[in-house]
C-alpha positions in Angstrom: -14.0 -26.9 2.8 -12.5 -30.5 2.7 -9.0 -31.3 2.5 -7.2 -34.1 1.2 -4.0 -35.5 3.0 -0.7 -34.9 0.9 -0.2 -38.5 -0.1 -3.8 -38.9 -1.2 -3.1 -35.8 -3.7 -0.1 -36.8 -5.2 -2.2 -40.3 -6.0 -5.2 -38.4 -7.8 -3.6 -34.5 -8.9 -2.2 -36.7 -12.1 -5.7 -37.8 -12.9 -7.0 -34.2 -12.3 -4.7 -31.2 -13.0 -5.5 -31.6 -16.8 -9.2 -31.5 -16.5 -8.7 -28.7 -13.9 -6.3 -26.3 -14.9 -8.5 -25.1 -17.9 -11.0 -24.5 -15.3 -9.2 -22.2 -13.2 -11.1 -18.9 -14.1 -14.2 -17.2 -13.3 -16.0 -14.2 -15.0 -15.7 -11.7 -11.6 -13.2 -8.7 -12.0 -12.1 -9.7 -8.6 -10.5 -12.3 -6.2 -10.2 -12.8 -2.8 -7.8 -11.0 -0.6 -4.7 -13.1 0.6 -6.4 -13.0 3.8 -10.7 -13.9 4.7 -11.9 -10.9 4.0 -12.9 -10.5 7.6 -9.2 -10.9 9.2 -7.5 -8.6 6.8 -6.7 -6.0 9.5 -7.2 -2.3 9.2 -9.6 -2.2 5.8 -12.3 0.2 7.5 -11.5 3.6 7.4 -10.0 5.7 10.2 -6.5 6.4 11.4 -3.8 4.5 9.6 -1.7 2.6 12.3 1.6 1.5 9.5 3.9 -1.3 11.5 7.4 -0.2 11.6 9.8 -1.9 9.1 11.2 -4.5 11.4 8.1 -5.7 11.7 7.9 -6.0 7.9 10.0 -9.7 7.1 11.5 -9.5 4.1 10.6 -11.7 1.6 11.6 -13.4 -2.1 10.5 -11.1 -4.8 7.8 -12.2 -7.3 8.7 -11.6 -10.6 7.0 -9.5 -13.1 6.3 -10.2 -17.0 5.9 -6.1 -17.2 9.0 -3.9 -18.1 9.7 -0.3 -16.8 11.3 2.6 -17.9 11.4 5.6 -15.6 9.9 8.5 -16.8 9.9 12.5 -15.6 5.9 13.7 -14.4 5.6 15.7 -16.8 5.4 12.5 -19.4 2.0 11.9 -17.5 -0.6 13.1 -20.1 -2.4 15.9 -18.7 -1.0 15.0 -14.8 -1.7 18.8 -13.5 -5.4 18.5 -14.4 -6.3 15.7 -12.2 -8.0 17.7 -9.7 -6.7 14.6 -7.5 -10.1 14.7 -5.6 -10.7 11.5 -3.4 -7.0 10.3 -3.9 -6.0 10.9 -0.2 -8.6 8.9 1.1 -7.5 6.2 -1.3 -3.9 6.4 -1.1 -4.9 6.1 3.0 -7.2 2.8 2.0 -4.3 1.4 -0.3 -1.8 1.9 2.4 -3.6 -0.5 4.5 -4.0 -3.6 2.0 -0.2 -2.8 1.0 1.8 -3.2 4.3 0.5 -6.3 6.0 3.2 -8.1 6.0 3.4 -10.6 2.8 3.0 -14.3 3.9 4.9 -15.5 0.9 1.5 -17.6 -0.9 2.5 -17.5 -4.3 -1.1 -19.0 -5.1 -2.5 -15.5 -4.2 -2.3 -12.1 -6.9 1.1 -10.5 -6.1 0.9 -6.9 -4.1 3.5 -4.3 -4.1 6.5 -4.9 -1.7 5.5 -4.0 2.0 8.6 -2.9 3.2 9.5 -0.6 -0.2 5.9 1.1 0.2 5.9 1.4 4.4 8.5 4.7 4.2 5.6 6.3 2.2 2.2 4.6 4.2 4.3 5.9 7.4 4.9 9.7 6.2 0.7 9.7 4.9 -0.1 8.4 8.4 1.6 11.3 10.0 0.1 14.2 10.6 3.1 16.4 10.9 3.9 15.1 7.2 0.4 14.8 5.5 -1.4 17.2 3.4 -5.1 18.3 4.3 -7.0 15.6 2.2 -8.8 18.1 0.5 -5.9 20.1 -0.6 -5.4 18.3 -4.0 -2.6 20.5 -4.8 -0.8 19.6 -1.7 -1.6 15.8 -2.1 -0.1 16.0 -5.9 2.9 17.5 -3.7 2.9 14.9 -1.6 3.1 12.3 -4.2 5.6 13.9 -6.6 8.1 14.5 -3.6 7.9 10.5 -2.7 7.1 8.7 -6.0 8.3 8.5 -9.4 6.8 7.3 -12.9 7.9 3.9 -14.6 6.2 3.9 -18.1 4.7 0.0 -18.6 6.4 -1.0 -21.2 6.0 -4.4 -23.8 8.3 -7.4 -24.4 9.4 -5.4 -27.4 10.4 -2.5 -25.1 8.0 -0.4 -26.4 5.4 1.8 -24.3 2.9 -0.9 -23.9 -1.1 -0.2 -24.3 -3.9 -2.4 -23.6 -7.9 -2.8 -23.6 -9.2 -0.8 -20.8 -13.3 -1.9 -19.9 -15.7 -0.8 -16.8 -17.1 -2.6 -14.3 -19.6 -1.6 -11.5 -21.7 -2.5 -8.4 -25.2 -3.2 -9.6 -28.3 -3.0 -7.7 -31.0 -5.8 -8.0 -34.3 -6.6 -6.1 -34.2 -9.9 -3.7 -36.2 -11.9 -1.2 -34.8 -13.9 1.4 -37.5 -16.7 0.4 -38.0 -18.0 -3.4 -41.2 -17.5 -4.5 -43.7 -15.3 -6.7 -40.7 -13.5 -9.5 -38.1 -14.2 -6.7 -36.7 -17.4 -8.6 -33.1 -16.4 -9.6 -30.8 -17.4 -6.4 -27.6 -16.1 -4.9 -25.4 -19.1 -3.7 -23.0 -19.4 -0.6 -19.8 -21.6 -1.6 -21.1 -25.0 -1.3 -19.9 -27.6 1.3 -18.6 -30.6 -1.3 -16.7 -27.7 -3.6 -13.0 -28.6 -3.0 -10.1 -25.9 -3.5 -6.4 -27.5 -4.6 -3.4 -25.8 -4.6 -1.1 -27.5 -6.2 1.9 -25.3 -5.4 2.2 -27.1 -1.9 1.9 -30.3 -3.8 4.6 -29.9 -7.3 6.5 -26.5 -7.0 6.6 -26.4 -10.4 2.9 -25.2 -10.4 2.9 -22.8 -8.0 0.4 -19.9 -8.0 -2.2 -22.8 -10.0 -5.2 -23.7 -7.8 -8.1 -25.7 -9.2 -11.6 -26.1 -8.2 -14.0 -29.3 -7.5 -15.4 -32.0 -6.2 -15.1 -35.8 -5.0 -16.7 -38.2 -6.9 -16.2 -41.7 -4.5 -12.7 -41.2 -5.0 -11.4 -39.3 -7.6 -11.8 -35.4 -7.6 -13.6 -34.5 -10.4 -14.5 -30.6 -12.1 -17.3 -29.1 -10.1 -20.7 -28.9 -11.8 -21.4 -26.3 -14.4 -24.1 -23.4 -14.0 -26.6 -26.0 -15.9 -25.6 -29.2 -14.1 -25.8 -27.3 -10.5 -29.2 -25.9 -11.0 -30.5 -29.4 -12.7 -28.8 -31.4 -9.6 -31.4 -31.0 -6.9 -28.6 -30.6 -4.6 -28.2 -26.4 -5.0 -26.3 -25.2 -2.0 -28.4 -22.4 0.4 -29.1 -19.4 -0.9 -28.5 -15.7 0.4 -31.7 -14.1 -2.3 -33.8 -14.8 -4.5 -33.8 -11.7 -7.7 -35.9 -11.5 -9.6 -35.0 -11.0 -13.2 -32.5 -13.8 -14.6 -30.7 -11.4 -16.3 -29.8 -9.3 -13.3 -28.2 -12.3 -11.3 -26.3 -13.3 -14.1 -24.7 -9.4 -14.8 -24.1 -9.5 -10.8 -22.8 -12.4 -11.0 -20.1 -11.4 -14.1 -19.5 -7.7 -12.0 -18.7 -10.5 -9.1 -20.4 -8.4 -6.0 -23.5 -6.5 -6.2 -26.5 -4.7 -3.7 -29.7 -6.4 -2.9 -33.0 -4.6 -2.2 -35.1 -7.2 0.0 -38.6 -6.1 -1.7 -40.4 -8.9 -0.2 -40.6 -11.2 2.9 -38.5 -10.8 5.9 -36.1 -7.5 5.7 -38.2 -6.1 3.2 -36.5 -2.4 2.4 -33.4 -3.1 3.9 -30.1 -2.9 1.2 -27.4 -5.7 1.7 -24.5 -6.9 -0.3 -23.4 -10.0 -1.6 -19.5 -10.2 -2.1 -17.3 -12.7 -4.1 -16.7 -15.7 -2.0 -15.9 -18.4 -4.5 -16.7 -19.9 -8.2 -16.9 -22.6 -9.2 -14.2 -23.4 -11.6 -15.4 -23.5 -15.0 -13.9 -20.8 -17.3 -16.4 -17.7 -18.2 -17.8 -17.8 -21.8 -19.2 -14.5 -23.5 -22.7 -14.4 -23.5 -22.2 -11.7 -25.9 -20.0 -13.9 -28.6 -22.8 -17.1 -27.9 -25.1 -14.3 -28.9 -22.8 -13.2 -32.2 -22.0 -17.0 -33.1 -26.1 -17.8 -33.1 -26.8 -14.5 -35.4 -28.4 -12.6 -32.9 -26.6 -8.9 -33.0 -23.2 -8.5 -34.1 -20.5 -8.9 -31.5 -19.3 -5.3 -31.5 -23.5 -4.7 -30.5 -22.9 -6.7 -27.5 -22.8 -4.2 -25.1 -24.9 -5.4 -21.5 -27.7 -2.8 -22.7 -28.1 -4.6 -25.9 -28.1 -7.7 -24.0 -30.6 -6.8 -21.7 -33.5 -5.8 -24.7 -32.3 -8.9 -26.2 -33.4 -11.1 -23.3 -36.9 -8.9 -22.9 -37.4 -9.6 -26.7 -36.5 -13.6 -26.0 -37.5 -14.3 -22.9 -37.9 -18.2 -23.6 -34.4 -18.4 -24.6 -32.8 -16.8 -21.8 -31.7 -19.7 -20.1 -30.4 -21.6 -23.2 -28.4 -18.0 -23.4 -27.1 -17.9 -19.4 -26.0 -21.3 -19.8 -23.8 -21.0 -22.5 -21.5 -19.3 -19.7 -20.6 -22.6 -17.4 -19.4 -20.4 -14.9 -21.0 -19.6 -11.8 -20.2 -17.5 -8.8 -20.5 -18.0 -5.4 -20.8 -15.0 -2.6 -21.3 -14.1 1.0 -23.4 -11.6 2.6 -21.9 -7.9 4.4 -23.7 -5.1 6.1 -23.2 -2.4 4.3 -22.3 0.1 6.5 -21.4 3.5 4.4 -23.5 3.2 1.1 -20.4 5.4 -0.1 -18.3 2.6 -0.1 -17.3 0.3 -2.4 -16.9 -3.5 -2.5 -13.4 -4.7 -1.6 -11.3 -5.8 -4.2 -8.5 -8.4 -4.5 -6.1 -5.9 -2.3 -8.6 -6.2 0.7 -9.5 -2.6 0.9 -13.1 -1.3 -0.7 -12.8 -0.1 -4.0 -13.4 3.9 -4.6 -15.2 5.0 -7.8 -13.0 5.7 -10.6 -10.0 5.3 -8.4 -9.6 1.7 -8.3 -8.7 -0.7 -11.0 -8.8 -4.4 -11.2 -5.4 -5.2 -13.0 -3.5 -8.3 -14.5 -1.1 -8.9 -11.5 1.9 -10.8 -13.5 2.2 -7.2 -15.0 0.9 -4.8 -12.0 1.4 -5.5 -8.7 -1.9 -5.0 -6.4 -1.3 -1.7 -4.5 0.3 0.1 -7.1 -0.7 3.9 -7.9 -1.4 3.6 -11.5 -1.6 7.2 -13.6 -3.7 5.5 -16.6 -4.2 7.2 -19.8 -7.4 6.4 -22.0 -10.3 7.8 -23.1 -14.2 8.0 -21.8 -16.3 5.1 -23.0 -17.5 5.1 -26.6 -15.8 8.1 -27.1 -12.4 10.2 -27.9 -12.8 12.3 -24.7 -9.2 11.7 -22.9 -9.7 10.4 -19.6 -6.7 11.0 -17.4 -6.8 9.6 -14.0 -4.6 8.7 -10.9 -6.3 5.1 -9.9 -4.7 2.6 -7.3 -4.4 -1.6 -8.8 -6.8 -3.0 -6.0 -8.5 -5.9 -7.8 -7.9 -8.5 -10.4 -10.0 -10.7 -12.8 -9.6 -13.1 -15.2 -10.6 -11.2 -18.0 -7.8 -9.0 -17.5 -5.1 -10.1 -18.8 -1.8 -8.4 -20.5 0.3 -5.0 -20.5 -1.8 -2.3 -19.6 -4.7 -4.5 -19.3 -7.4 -2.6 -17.3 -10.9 -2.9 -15.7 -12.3 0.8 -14.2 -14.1 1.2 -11.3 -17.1 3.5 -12.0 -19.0 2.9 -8.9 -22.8 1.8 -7.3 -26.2 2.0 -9.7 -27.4 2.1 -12.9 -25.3 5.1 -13.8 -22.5 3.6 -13.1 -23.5 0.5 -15.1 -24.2 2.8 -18.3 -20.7 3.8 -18.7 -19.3 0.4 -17.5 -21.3 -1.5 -20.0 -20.3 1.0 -23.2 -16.5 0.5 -22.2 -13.9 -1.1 -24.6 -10.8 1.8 -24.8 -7.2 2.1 -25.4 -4.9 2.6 -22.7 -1.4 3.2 -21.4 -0.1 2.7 -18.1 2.6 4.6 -15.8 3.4 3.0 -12.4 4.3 5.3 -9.5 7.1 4.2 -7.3 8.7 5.3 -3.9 11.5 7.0 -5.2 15.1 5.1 -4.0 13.4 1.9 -4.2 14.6 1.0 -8.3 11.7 -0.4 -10.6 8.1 -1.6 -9.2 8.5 -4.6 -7.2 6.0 -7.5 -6.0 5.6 -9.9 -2.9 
């Protein structure tokens, strides 16, 4: 990526941060980590090295728009009948993204303190002091004896609750070369986009970055999904898919798994993570689809979506372009098909155990007890989940977007998922309220 000297950006960030700021967003659930995603240290799984607390600097807290109020467990609906399956392996995961040390980048989401949380990481990396990860009644033990509930609660000090929707990891079929149905492409983050943060530049907009482009010499916003693929100048792809509608869905989910199906690789999976955007804030294809008198909007669902498009094909590009925004990703191995994409924390997500969260409210790391309900339905879903993602879309007080995992089954319940929900933070105990870096 290009960067301007400091002088040169306090001559044109006047000219730009208006036409930029409202571009700040993109439609993925998740962001990058505060680190490449390849140098963030420890992510894979295997023994958890924690660095002692010296080597944990302390730094300025980050403050949080959320409230707590310390609660006892037994507040937690329904606590005792999480069967708690799976959490070991994710507290282990979340442990990792947690302690590196903070760096202090305010432009980044905020993550729970390191040096509250590495008393805890240190006693579930030792063996003398860590349940058997599949003893779930131990591992509740475990947490009770070194965490304690904070009820999220609203300005008003009331128990706060908040829309709770699903997100997934979809499969799609790909070719490394366009051609035949393979038209639909993948992008890396292209060379000319240009990534501001303005923090380093006025203090008083710290944590704002803006996306785009120089235009001779003024930075301008960076094309929109329409302009790009009109421009003749498309950055390289990764794939080619082959259904319109599938790109765009990956694109929204913001990481996905490609079957090659044709050309070189063919029947070999890969996946395409979130690398960049390119600015431009999402728009609801569902609410374009509403305002034109297609289905009502509470018939939006992706399923409904999807028949629209095979009823319309001609107009599906007149309806993917309505969304300006467009995502940009680069290619992993996958090496267990069991895991997950990593989310904003670093460390791969776990199916229904990891939420993307708004971070001015939830700090990423956080064990998160959330209460709600199974989509569509009044069936109480009760779950311990860790805060490891983010997304613009999520935003407020017991905001929430669930994790349910890789395929189409996955996508079913994601797609039908619009709850109400209510959020308790667990804490090291002795450490006060929840705490960010």
């Amino acid at each position: 990526m290009m960067n301007l000297p400091c002088r040169r950006l306090r001559i044109l960030l006047p000219l730009v941060v208006a036409a930029l700021l409202a571009a700040c967003s993109t439609p993925k659930p998740s962001t990058a980590p505060e680190s490449a995603p390849g140098a963030v240290p420890g992510i894979a799984d295997g023994p958890l090295v924690v660095p002692a607390l010296s080597a944990l600097p302390e730094t300025p807290a980050r403050p949080l728009s959320g409230k707590f109020v310390q609660a006892a467990w037994s507040d937690l609906p329904a606590w005792s009948k999480d069967d708690l399956r799976g959490v070991w392996t994710a507290l282990l995961r979340d442990c990792r993204g947690v302690v590196r040390p903070s760096t202090g980048n305010l432009s980044v989401p905020a993550r729970a303190a390191p040096r509250v949380w590495q008393p805890v990481c240190a006693a579930a990396a030792d063996p003398s002091r860590a349940p058997a990860a599949d003893n779930t009644e131990a591992v509740r033990a475990f947490l009770q004896n070194w965490l304690a509930p904070w009820r999220l609660v609203a300005a008003d000090g009331k128990p706060a609750t908040g829309t709770v929707t699903g997100y997934y990891e979809p499969l799609v079929r790909g070719s490394r070369n366009r051609g035949g149905n393979y038209q639909w492409p993948l992008y890396t983050v292209p060379a000319d986009l240009l990534t501001i943060d303005l923090g380093k530049v006025y203090p008083e907009l710290t944590g704002k970055r803006v996306r785009g482009k120089l235009d001779g010499n003024r930075v301008v916003p960076y094309d929109s999904r329409a302009t790009l693929e009109s421009s003749g100048r498309q950055p390289a792809a990764i794939v080619w898919v082959d259904d319109p509608v599938d790109n765009f869905f990956l694109q929204v989910q913001g990481s996905g798994r490609v079957l090659l199906t044709d050309g070189p690789g063919a029947g070999t999976t890969l996946r395409v993570a979130y690398a960049d955007h390119n600015g431009h804030p999402y728009v609801s294809i569902g609410k374009w689809l509403a305002d034109k008198g297609e289905m009502p909007i509470a018939q939006t669902s992706m399923q409904n979506i999807r028949e629209w498009a095979k009823r319309n094909p001609k107009r599906v590009p007149e309806m993917l372009n309505a969304n300006p925004a467009l995502v940009f990703f680069r290619e992993e191995t996958i090496v267990d098909p069991e895991i997950g994409p990593r989310g904003a924390l670093g460390v791969p997500l776990m199916a229904q155990r990891s939420i993307a969260v708004d971070t001015a409210y939830v700090p990423l790391g956080a064990p998160v007890y959330l209460s709600t309900t199974m989509p569509a339905s009044a069936q109480p879903l009760n779950r311990l989940v860790f805060a490891q993602d983010t997304g613009t879309a999520i935003r407020g007080a017991a905001r929430a977007d669930y994790y349910w995992g890789f395929g189409d089954e996955a996508g079913a319940m994601a797609g039908r998922m619009k709850q109400n929900g209510a959020m308790w933070i667990l804490w090291p105990k002795q450490a006060g309220a929840p705490s960010a870096r």
